[in-house]
N, C-alpha and C positions, 0 to 999 in steps of 0.2 A: 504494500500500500504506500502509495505516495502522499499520505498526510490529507486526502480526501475522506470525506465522510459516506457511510454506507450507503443504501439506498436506507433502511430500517431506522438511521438518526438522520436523514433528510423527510422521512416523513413526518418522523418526532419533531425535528424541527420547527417544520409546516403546521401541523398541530399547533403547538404552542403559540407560533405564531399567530393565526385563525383563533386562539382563545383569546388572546391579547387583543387584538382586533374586535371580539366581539365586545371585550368586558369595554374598552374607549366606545364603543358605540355607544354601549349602556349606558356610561357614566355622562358623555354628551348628551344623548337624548331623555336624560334623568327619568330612564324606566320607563315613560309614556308613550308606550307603543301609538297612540293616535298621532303623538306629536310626530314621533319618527315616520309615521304614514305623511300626515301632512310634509313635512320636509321633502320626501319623496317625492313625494307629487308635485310639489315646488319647482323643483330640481328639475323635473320631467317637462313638467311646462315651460319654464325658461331654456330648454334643450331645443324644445320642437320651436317656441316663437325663434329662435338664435337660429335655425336651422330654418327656417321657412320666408324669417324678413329680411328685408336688406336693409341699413345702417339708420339710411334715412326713416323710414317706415317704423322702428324700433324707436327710433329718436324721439316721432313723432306722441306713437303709445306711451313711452315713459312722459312724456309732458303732459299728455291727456291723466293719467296716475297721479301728478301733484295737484291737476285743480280738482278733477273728478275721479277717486279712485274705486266707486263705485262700478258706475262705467267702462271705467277700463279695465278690472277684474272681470265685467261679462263680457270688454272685447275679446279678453285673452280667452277667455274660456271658449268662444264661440270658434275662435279662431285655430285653439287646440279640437277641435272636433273636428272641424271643417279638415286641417289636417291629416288627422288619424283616420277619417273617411276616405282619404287620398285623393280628396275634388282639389288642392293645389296642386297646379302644374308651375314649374320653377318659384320663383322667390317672389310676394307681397313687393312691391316698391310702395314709395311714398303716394302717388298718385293713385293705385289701388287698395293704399289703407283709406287715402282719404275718402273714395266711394265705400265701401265697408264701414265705417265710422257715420259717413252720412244714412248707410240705410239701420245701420244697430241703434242709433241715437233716434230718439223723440226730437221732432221738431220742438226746441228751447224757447225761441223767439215768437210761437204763437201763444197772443195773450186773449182771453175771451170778459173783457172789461165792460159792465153794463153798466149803465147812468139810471140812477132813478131819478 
């Protein structure tokens, strides 16, 4: 032996490693499996919008998030569906967020103001 390890303490190895690994997960996600779901699915959404928009169009959505982040939590979501259905053919630009945003959004600017 050339000061390599077996197959049998490369597995042990692994193990160990894979245990450490899990117990960091545990202690970051302080045991709440929901949270670590949530996280997850966090994780997964900003994957697929990062995958699916281009710079501008991303730029966009994050500034729609600081006035309205209502809004922009059901663009993202609609927009992670619309994805994972596979109806995107290449990347969202800015000019096709802005029609998607125009048809997801309630017209804001109508007001139905009556005078007695």
């Amino acid at each position: 032996m050339s000061g390599e390890p077996s197959d049998d303490e490369l597995e042990q190895l692994r193990e160990e490693k894979m245990e450490q690994l899990r117990e960091q997960a545990g202690e970051e996600g302080g045991g709440n499996p929901r949270e670590a779901a949530q996280q997850r699915a966090e994780a997964q959404k900003k994957a697929v919008l990062r995958q699916h928009l281009t710079d501008e169009a991303r730029q966009r959505l994050n500034t729609l998030k600081m006035s309205k982040p209502q809004v922009a939590e059901q663009v993202e979501s609609q927009l992670v569906a619309i994805a994972q259905s596979g109806r995107i053919q290449g990347k969202i630009d800015d000019e096709k967020m802005q029609e998607l945003l125009r048809e997801l959004t309630p017209d804001s600017k109508s007001f139905d103001i009556k005078r007695r």
